[in-house]
N, C-alpha and C positions, 0 to 999 in steps of 0.2 A: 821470273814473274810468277809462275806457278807456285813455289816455295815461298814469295813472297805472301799470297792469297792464302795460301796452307797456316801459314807460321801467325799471322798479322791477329789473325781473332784468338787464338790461343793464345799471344801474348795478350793483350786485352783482355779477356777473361781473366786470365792468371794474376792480370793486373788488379781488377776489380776486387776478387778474391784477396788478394795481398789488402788491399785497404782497408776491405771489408772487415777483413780480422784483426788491424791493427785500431779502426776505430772502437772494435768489442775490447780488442784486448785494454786498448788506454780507458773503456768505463768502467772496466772493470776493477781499474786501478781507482785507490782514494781519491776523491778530488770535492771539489766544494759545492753545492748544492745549486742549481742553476736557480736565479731567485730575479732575474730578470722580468721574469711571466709572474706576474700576480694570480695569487689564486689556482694556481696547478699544483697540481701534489708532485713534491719533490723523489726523487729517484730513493727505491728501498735500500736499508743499510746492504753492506754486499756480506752476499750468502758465502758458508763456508761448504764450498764442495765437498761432497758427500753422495752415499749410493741412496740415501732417506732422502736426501733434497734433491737429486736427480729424478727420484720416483716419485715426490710430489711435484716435482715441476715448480720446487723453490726456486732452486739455484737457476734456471733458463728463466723465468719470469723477473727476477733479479737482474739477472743480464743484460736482458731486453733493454727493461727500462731505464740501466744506466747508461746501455749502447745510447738509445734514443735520445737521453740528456745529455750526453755526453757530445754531440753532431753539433759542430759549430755556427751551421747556418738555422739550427732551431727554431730559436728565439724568429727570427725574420722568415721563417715560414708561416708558422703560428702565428702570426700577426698580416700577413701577407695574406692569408688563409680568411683570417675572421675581418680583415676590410672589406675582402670583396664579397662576402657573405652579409654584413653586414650596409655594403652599399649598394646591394643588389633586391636585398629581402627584407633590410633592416630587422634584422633577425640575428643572434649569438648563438653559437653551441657553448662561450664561456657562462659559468657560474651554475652550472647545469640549464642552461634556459633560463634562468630563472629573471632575467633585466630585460626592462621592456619600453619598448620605445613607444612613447605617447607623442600627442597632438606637439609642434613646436620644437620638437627633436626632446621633448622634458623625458627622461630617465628615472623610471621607476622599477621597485622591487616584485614582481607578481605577486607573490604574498602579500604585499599593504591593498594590490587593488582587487585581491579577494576579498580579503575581509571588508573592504572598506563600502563594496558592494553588494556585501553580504551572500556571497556566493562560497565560503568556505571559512565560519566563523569559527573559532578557536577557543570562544568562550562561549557560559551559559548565562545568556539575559536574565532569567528568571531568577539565577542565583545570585543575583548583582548584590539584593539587600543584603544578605546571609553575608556576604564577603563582607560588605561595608560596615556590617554589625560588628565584625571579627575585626575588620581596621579598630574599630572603637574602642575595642577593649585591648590590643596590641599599646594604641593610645596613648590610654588612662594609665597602665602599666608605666611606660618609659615618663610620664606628665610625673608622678607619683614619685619616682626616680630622681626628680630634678633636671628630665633633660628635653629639649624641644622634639616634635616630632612631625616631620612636614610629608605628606603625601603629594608626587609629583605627576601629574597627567600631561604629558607630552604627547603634541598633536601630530599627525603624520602628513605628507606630503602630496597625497593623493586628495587629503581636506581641504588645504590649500591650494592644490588647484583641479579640481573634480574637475573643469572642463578642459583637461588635456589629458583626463586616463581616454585610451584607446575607444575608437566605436566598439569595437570586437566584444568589449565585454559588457554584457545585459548588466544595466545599474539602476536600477527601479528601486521595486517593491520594499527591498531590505536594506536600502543603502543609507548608512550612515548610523546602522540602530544600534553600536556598541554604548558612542560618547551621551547621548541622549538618557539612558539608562545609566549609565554611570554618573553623573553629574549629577541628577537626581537624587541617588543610593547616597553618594558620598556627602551630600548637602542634608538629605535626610539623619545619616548615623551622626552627622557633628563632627565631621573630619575637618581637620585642619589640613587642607590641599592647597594647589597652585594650578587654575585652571590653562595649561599652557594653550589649548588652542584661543581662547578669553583673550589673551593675552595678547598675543598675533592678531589678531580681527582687530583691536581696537586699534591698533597703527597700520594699518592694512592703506596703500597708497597713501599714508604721509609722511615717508620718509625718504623716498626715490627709489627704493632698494625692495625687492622681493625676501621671503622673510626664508625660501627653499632655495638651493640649488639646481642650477639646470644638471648638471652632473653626478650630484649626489641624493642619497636616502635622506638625512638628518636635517633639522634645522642649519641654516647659516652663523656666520659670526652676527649678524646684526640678531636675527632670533634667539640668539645664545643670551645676547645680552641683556634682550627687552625679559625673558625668560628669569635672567639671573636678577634681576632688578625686584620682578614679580615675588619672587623666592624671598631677597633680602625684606622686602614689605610683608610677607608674610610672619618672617622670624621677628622682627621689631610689632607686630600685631600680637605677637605671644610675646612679647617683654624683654628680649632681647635685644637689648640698643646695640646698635651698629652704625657706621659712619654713615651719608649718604653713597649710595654706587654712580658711578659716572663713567662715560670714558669718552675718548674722540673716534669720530665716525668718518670715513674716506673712503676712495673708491680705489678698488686690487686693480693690478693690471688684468686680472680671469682668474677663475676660479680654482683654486689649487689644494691641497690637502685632504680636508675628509670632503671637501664640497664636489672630489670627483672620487669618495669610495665605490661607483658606479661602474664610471668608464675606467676607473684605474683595470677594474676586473675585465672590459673587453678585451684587454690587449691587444688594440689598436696599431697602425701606422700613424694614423693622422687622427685623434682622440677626439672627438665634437668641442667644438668652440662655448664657452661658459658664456651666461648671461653678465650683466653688470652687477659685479661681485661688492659687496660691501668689506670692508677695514676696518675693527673693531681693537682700539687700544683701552684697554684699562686703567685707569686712573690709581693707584696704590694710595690705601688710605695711613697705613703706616711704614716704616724704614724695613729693609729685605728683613725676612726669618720673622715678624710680627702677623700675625691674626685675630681677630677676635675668637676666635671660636672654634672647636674643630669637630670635623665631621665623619659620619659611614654612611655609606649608603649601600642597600641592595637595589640593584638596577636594570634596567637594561639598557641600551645603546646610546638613549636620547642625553642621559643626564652625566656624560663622561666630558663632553666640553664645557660642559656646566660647571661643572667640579674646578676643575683646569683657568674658567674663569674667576672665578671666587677666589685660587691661590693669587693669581695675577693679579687679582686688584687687591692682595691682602687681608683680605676680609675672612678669608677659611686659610688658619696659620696651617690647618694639614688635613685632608681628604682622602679618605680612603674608599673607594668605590669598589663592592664588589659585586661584579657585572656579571647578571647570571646566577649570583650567589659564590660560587665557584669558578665559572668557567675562565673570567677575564678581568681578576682583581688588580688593580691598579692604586697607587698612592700618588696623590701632587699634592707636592708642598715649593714654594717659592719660583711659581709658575713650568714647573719641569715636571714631568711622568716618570715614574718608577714601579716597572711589574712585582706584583706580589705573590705570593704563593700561598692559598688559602687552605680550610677548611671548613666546615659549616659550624667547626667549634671555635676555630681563630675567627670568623667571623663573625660568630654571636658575640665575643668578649670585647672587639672592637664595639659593635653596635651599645653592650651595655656602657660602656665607657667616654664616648664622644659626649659632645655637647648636644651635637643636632643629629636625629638617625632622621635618614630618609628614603622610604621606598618609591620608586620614580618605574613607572609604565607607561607605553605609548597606548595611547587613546582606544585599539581597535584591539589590546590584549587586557584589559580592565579585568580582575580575576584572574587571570590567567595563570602558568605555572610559573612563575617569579614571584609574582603575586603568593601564591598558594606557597612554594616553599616559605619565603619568608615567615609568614604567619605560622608553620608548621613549627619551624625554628624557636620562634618566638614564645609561644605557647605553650613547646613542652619547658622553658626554661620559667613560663609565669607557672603551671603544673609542679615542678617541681621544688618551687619557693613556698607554694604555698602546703605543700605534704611538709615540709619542714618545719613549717611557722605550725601547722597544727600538732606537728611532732614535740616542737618545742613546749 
């Protein structure tokens, strides 16, 4: 019995140790990226041992984190983890804190309900005109060209529904003061836009269907549509005939795809149940690989299912969005996505080349730097037409 007590936690330990080292040893070996957890940063490529990567503490840091990915019960920790944090505090450590649960369980981005409360704006009101004078002349340039040019202001989800951001945050004094100012500037310089929140309001309870997701940042497929429709009436207001847009309208079993880029990020057990999802099919005005028209845009997040709808209903034979400028360029052509790989000079040559350019902002970043690069882009290239044309 003695020997048994003596030997019993030594084996045990030894055992421990034995696992311990075979689950380092197996992360250390190649293996495929755990991509189960949305939004966590995948394990570092593996370091080559070395006495430089031992003394910076490469190769252990390395190891760690593929030890850690490498644990098969992970994934259902991690999620296990953020349920009950989340059913407890309604509170996330995913996404950096950054998702917030408002009035109704509705899921918002911190950042839209700073801004949108004017508690941490990102643009300069004062300089709204200046910007909109500089849309003007971007404009007249691509107008001059032979090609449409449509400025796109997408509304955020915090506008649509102000009465479900959080009590927590003070929304007085400065709330709502991006879109106001911007609407103005842009109606003042002669912009040719698409007022996306306008647009929303005027179907706002008559159509059954809420125009946000409970689950996601973006407009929904029924917004996407009322949005693309706005868009298409715009381009036929600048001379561009296009069929009519239509599509059939239904109800999803919940809301799925970008309507939870949200909660996908919690990484959840049991994800929040979506509101009543709208089903948005496109109507194809002509035979597959046909479009009227083709498009670039520099954008940010709002106008990528926009795009996507426009292939679907045939009406944009090919879209090139690029989101960011750089950061998350995409092509749809015959309603499918395809990554592209940019540059600010691939992407100006797109822009001069399309039928339709369009710069597309949400509502609360008007100016902003998407905004601003674009026109930087844009201007050394009207800059350097014109040192030419005087050269000539």
């Amino acid at each position: 019995m003695r020997a048994l007590l003596t030997w019993t936690p030594r084996i045990l330990a030894l055992a421990v140790l034995l696992g311990l080292g075979a689950i380092g040893a197996s992360a250390l070996k190649e293996h495929p990226a755990d991509t189960t957890l949305l939004g966590m940063r995948i394990p570092p490529e593996k370091v080559a041992l070395s006495p430089a990567a031992l003394w910076r503490g490469e190769y252990q840091k390395a190891a760690e984190a593929r030890a850690a990915a490498a644990l098969p019960a992970r994934p259902a920790i991690v999620r296990a983890y953020n349920q009950a944090q989340w059913d407890a505090f309604g509170t996330s450590s995913m996404a950096s804190g950054s998702i917030i649960r408002g009035r109704k369980g509705a899921l918002f981005e911190e950042s839209y309900i700073e801004a949108h409360c004017g508690l941490k704006l990102k643009v300069d009101i004062a300089a709204m005109p200046d910007y909109a004078r500089r849309l003007r002349r971007a404009q007249d340039w691509f107008e001059a060209r032979g090609q449409k040019f449509v400025y796109v202001l997408a509304p955020i989800k915090t506008t649509w529904f102000p009465d479900l951001v959080p009590s927590s945050y003070p929304c007085a004094a400065r709330r709502d003061s991006v879109y106001p100012a911007a609407r103005g500037a842009l109606t003042a310089a002669g912009i040719h836009w698409v007022d996306g929140r306008a647009t929303l309001e005027a179907q706002r309870g008559k159509l059954g269907y809420e125009m946000f997701p409970r689950n996601g940042i973006h407009w929904n497929q029924l917004g996407v549509a009322l949005a693309a429709r706005a868009f298409v009436s715009e381009l036929n207001r600048q001379g561009l005939e296009t069929p009519a847009l239509d599509w059939d309208l239904a109800q999803a079993p919940d809301e799925t795809g970008l309507d939870r880029d949200l909660s996908s990020l919690l990484n959840l057990r049991k994800p929040p149940t979506g509101w009543k999802a709208p089903a948005v099919t496109a109507h194809p005005v002509g035979p597959p690989g046909s479009g009227v028209f083709t498009l670039a845009a520099v954008n940010d997040s709002f106008f990528d299912p926009l795009a996507l709808f426009l292939t679907q209903a045939r009406l944009a034979g090919r879209a090139r969005n690029y989101g960011y400028l750089t950061l998350a360029p995409i092509e749809y052509r015959d309603g499918g996505a395809y990554p592209l790989t940019a540059t600010p000079k691939s992407a100006l040559k797109d822009l001069m080349a399309a039928d339709v350019v369009v710069l597309e902002q949400v509502e609360s970043q008007t100016g902003g730097a998407v905004g601003r690069q674009f026109l930087d882009l844009v201007e050394t290239q009207m800059a350097a037409e014109a040192r030419q044309k005087r050269a000539s």
